[in-house]
C-alpha positions, 0 to 999 in steps of 0.5 A: 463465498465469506460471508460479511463480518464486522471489523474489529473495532480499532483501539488507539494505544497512542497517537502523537502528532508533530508541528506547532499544533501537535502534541507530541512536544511532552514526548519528545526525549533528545534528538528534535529540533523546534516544531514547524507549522506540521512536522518537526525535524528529527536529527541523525543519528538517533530521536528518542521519544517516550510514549504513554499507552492507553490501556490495551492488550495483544500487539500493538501495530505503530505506524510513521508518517514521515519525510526524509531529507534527501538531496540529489547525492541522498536519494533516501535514507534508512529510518530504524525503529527500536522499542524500549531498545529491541530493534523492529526494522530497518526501512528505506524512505526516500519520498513522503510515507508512512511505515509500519511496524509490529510492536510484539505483545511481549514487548510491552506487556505490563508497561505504560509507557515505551522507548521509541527510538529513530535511528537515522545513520544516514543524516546530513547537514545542509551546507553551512548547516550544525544539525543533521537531518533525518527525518521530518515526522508529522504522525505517531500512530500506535493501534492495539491490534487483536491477536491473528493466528500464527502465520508460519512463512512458506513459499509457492514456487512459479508454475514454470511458465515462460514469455513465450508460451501460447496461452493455452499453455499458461490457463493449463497450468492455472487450471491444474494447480487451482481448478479455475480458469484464468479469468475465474481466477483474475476476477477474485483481485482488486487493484489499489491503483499506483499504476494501470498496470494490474487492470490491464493484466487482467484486461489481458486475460478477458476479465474488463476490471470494475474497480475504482482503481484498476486503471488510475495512478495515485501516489501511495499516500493519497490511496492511504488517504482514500481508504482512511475516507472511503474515497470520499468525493471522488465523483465530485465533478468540481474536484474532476478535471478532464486532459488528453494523453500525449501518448500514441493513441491518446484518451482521455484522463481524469485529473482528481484534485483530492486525490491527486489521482489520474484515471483513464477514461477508455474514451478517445472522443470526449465530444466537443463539452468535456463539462458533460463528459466530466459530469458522466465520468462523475457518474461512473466513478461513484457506482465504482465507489459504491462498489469498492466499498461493498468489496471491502466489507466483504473480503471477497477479492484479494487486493494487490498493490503494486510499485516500482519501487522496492517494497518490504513489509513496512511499506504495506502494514499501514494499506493492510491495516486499513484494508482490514478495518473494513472487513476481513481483507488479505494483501498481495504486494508484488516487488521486483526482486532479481533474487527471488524466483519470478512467479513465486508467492511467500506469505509473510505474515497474516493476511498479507502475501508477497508475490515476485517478479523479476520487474515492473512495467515501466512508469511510463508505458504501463502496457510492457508487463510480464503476463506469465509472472502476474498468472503465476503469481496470482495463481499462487497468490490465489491458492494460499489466500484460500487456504487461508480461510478465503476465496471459497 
């Protein structure tokens, strides 16, 4: 197994922040309107900002913590971000998130200050409104990233498996192309959560997951927050609050205020003094934490992450970017994606892979997931992270 390696250190190269107390105001060229208590609104069809760099080399990794504007006929919006006029993407937003995006080397070499343009072709006015609304933008972040080796994009095809198949066909073709079992395999992933439905993929497959996060449900922002703070006061049982379930076989769950987290307990009878029964459930949660934590710095597991909804690249750099000021951590994200082969793994960039499935459990009934898409995936995911340099 990898051996513990310290993070590279992370190098601000700017950092503005929006609203009345931030200090992005000086920076602000054209396209902004007058800064609410924490965010200020950017107005369609283009913001501008001029933004001086710290001095610093290699890449440069900006990331956006933003809100679109959408109504019940703009459910989202498209957020394009250019440097000094180059375009770096194109992403849909329709909730509070972050993006991120790779500013190139070559982009901003010799420069100290840059152009950073918001292209919003899908703002709107309110009614009886002048201005059209974008996006409110609460952070800028820009971090000097060290340089990776090249990640040249290739594919692994699906092993051909279909819904049907008894099980030992699928730990046959897991075998064949890894030379592990099913279960060695799922013990080499660690879920962020959004949903339970990784944990019980790999409950499915023998494997009782550990980790913090396998059966909780926690909106993207707030893990962003939990691993910027190491999940700090997640076994705070003033913080922990104890509700049954109202599905056919109800449990008990744990509502994390900080976090805005749902966890399932596993358990059915709490006994008559849930106070206690949050007390242990406090207990379990920081050994998972402590846990976590050592994963973390060991870049021994592959995290996934996966959400119902559309995710690109963008999506995924800031929980990458994270994972890897830890340790040296890869990313598989899932998506689902009718035009990609179902099973099939794309590496996209270093250290983060891509894995498609034609869908998602449904956000309410986390226990309709496609098993043979998720073996196939997490075998193919598995053979190029160690190809990588991991998982050996």
């Amino acid at each position: 197994m990898p051996s513990k390696a310290q993070p590279a250190p992370i190098v601000a190269a700017a950092h503005l922040t929006f609203g009345a107390r931030g200090n992005a105001g000086p920076s602000q060229v054209s396209g902004f309107g007058a800064p609410d208590s924490d965010s200020t609104w950017a107005f369609g069809p283009e913001a501008v900002l001029k933004v001086k760099l710290h001095p610093g080399s290699g890449d440069v990794m900006l990331e956006l913590s933003l809100a679109p504007y959408v109504t019940a006929d703009l459910p989202r919006q498209r957020i394009g971000v250019a440097v000094n006029r180059r375009l770096l993407g194109t992403e849909w937003a329709q909730v509070e998130t972050v993006l991120g995006f790779r500013i190139p080397a070559d982009l901003i070499a010799g420069r100290d200050e840059i152009a950073l343009t918001l292209a919003l072709p899908d703002a709107r006015a309110t009614p009886g409104g002048a201005k059209l609304l974008g996006c409110q933008l609460r952070e800028a972040l820009l971090v000097w990233i060290p340089p990776d080796p090249p990640a040249f994009p290739r594919r692994l095809a699906p092993l051909g498996l279909s819904e049907t198949d008894a099980p030992g066909r699928a730990e046959e073709l897991v075998r064949f192309c890894t030379g592990l079992a099913v279960g060695d395999i799922m013990q080499r992933f660690e879920s962020l959560g959004h949903n339970s439905e990784f944990g019980l993929v790999q409950q499915s497959c023998g494997i009782e997951p550990p980790g913090l996060l396998a059966f909780a449900e926690i909106p993207t922002r707030r893990l962003q927050q939990g691993l910027d703070f190491g999940f700090d006061d997640v076994d705070d049982s003033r913080l922990l609050h104890a509700y049954r379930s109202d599905n056919e076989k109800p449990e008990w769950i744990l509502q994390h205020d900080r976090y805005d987290m749902h966890i399932r307990s596993g358990v059915r009878d709490a006994g008559a003094d849930t106070a206690n029964f949050v007390a242990h459930q406090a207990k379990r949660l920081a050994q998972q934490r402590s846990r976590l934590l050592d994963v973390l710095e060991s870049g021994e597991n592959l995290f996934v992450f996966q959400h119902d909804e559309h995710l690109s690249e963008a999506h995924v750099l800031p929980i990458l970017t994270l994972l890897r000021s830890y340790g040296p951590n890869a990313l598989l994200f899932v998506t689902a994606d009718e035009k990609k082969p179902c099973g099939s793994v794309d590496l996209i960039g270093p250290h983060l892979f891509r894995g498609n499935i034609d869908r998602l459990a449904p956000r309410n009934d986390a226990r309709k997931f496609h098993l043979s898409a998720w073996m196939s995936i997490c075998a193919n995911a598995y053979r190029m992270w160690r190809v990588s340099g991991h998982g050996s």
